[in-house]
N, C-alpha and C positions, 0 to 999 in steps of 0.2 A: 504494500500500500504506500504509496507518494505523498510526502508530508505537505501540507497546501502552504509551509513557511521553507521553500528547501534553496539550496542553494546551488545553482547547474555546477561549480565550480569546486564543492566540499569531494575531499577528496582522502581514501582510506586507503593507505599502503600497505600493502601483507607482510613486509618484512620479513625476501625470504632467502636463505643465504643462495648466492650465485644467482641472484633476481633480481629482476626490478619489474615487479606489479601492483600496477594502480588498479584504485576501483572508483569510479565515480558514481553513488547510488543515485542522484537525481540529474543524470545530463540534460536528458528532456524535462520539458515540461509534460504533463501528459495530455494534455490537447494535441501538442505537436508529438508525441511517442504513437497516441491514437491514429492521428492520422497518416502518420507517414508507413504505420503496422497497415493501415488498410490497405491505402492506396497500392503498396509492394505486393498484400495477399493479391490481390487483384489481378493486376496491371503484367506483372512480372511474368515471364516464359519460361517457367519454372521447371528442371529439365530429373530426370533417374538416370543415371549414370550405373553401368559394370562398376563393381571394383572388383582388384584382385587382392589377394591378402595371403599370403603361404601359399602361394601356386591354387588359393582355391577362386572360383569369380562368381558372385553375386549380387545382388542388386543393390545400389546404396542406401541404406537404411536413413535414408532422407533428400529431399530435392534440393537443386542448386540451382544458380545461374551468375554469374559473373558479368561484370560491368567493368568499364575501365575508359580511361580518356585517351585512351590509345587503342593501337589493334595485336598489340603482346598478346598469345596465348599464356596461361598458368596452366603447369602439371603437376598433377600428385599421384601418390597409388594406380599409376600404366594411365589414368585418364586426361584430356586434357582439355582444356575448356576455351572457346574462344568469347571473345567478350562484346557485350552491347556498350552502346553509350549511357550515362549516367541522366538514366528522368533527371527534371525540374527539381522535384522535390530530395531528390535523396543525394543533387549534389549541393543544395544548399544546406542539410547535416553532413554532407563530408567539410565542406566550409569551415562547419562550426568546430568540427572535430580537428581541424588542421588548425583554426586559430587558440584551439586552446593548447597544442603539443606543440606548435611554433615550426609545422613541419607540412608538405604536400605531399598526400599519395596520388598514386596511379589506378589503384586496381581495388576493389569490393566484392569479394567473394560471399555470397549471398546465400544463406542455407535454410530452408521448411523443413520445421520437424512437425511433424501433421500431428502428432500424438506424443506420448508418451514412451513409446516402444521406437520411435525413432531414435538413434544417436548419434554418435560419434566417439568410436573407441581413442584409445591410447597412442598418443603421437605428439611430434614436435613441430613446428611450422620451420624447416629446417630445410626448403627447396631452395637450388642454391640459386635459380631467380632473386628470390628476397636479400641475397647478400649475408656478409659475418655475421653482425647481430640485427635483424630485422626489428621494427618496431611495426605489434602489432594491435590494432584499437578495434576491441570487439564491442558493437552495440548492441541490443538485446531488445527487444520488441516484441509483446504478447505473452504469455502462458509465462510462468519462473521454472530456469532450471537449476539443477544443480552442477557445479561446474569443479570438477577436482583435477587435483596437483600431484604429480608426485616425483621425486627426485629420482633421480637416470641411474645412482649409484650409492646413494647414502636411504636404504631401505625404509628408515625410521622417520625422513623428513615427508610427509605431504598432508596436503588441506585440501579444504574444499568452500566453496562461498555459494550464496543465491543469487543466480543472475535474475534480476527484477525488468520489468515493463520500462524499459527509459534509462537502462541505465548503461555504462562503457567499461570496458573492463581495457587494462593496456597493457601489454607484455613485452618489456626492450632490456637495452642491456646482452646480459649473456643467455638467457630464461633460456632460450629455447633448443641451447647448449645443453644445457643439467639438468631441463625439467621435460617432463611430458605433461597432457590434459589429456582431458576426456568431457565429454558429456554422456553420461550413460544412460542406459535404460529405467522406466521404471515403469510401475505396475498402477500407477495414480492414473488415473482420468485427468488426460489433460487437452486442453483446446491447441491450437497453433501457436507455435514459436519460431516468426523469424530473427535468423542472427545476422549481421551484417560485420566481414573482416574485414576493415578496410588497412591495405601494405601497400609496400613500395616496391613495382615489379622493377629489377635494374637492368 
């Protein structure tokens, strides 16, 4: 729930060794988190992609679509995506999200998880597109997930947060060096969750 006194700018760092992850819980406002959740649910060519994962290939266990101010493909897991131009709406939040990090991306990779049972296993944003240490600003729009950490080699360190309706998560630094994420499944009833990654294709 969104505090009606919040601040786009408050800002919670996880404090985590060989990290740097910010959380922003109220970036949007939620009039503009509302609308800009619809307008995407909508509007967007929202695509199912093969993956492959240990030699095995199945369906990806949530849609995509990718955007970019250029015509750079992004690839991950054997797939690889070519990109649309950035709507109205969703390059004026990339905008917002570039004047608060003091920095321009390229590319917004764009994910629907229709449900609950959608996710996103275990992995690093670690394609070498992105460069040594990529910075990466995840926004979060509709349904709350839960979003875990966990460290590449030190078994004892990892967390987890609520990604909220409006709110950015930001992973720079070394993070994607040491750590992996996930979003996983679960057994809740949940309505749509789009995420929007917006990096810097080089």
């Amino acid at each position: 729930m969104m505090s009606l006194f919040f601040d786009a700018n408050e800002k919670i760092d996880l404090n985590l060794p060989n990290a740097e992850v910010s959380y922003y819980p109220n970036f949007l406002t939620l009039e503009k988190a509302n609308y800009l959740f619809n307008t995407l649910l909508k509007e967007t060519n929202w695509q199912q992609d093969d993956i492959s994962v240990f030699g095995k290939t199945y369906p990806q266990p949530r849609l995509t679509h990718l955007f970019a101010n250029n015509k750079k493909p992004y690839s991950y897991s054997n797939i690889t995506m070519y990109p649309s131009a950035f709507p109205e709406e969703l390059a004026v939040t990339k905008a917002q999200i570039e004047e608060l990090l003091k920095l321009k991306f390229s590319t917004c990779l764009a994910n629907l998880y229709r449900t609950g049972q959608d996710s996103n296993g275990w992995h690093a944003d670690n394609e070498k597109e992105l460069g040594a240490n990529p910075i990466i600003a995840s926004l979060s729009l509709g349904a709350s997930r839960w979003f875990h950490l966990k460290h590449k080699s030190d078994k004892s360190l990892k967390t987890k947060i609520e990604l909220t309706h409006g709110s950015l998560l930001v992973m720079a630094g070394e993070t994607q060096h040491h750590w992996l994420h996930q979003i996983p499944k679960t057994k809740k009833q949940l309505t749509e969750r789009v995420n929007l990654t917006f990096r810097i294709i080089r």
